[in-house]
N, C-alpha and C positions, 0 to 999 in steps of 0.2 A: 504494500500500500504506500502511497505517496507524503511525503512530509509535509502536514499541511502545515501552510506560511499563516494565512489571514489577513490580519494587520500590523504584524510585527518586524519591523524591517531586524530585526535582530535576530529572529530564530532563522530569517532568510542567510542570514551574513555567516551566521553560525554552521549553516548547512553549507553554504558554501565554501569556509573556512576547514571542511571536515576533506571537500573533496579538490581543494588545492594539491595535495599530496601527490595525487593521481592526474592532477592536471584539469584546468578548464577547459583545455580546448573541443574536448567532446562534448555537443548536446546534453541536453537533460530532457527527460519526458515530462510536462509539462500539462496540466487541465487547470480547468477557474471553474468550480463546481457552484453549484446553483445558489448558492451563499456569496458569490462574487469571489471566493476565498482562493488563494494560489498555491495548487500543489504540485509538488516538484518529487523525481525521482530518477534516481541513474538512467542513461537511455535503454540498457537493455531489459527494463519496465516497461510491461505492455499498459498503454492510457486506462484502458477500463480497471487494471490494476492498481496503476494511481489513483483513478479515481474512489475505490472499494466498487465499485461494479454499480455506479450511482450516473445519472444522467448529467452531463456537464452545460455549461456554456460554452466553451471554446476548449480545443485542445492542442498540443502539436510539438515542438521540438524547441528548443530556447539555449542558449547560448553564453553566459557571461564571462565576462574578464574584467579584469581589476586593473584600474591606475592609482595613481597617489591618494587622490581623492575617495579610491574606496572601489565597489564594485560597480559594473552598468552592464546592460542586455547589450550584446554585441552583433546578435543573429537572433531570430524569431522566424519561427513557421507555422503554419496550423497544417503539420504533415502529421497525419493520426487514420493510419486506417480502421481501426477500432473503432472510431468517430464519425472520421469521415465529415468533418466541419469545413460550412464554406468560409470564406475570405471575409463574410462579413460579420464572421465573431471578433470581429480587431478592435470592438470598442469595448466589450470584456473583457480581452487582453491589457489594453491600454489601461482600463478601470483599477483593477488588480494589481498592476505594477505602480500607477501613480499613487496607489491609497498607501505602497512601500515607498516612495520615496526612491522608486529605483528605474534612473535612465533608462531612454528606453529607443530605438527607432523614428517612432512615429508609427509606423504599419509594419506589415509583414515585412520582411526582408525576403521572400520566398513565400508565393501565395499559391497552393494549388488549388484544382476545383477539381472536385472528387462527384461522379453522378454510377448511380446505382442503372446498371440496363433494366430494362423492364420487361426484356424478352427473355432473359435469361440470370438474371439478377445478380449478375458479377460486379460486383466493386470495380468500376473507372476511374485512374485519373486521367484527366482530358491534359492534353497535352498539343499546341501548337492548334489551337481553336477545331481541333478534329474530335466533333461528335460523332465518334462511333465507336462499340465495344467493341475492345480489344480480344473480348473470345468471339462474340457469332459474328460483329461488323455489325450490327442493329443499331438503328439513331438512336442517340442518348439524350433525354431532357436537357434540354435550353435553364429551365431552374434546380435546382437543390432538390434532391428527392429521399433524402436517408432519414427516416422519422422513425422516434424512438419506439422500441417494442411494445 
């Protein structure tokens, strides 16, 4: 399960402080669960795992490094195939990180758009504006189609 943050920019610093050893430079798994709250865990944590197997707001892959001043998000994604969250969870992103007081982008630094076929219900990402699944080749919705169980 993932280390929830909330609103503490200290247990964030804290966690990050644990995994300097091992180095920043790899991703973290990353969701902002329906509390706004931000939980974080090593990348090789699957989201729904982070999240305890609860429905999120936004989910996806995050990045920090530290300068003199302290830590800031250096990369952000909303890459979550568990999820499958479109591009416009970036303002529960942003929410979560600003209520930490922790620098941040602005948006995605890497946005995908993930669509469900409906002929055959394989997880897509669309890739170079080509709607069509990547197993039968059947058109993929133009909107977001992944709605919780």
């Amino acid at each position: 399960m993932g280390t929830v943050i909330a609103d503490t920019r200290s247990a964030l610093d804290t966690w990050l402080d644990d995994r300097r050893g091992t180095g920043l430079d790899e991703p973290a798994t990353f969701v902002v669960d329906l509390h706004g709250a931000l939980r974080v865990a090593p990348r090789q944590s699957e989201h729904v795992a982070c999240a305890a197997g609860q429905d999120v707001l936004a989910a996806g892959e995050i990045t920090f490094a530290a300068s003199d001043s302290g830590y800031f998000v250096q990369a952000v994604s909303n890459h979550s195939t568990g999820y499958c969250p479109d591009p416009d969870c970036w303002p529960a992103v942003a929410a979560a990180l600003d209520r930490l007081s922790m620098p941040h982008p602005g948006g995605f630094t890497a946005a995908l758009i993930f669509r469900r076929c409906t002929a055959c219900g394989e997880r897509n990402i669309v890739r170079d504006d080509d709607f069509a699944c990547a197993l039968c080749d059947a058109a993929l919705l133009s909107h977001w189609n992944f709605y919780p169980a």
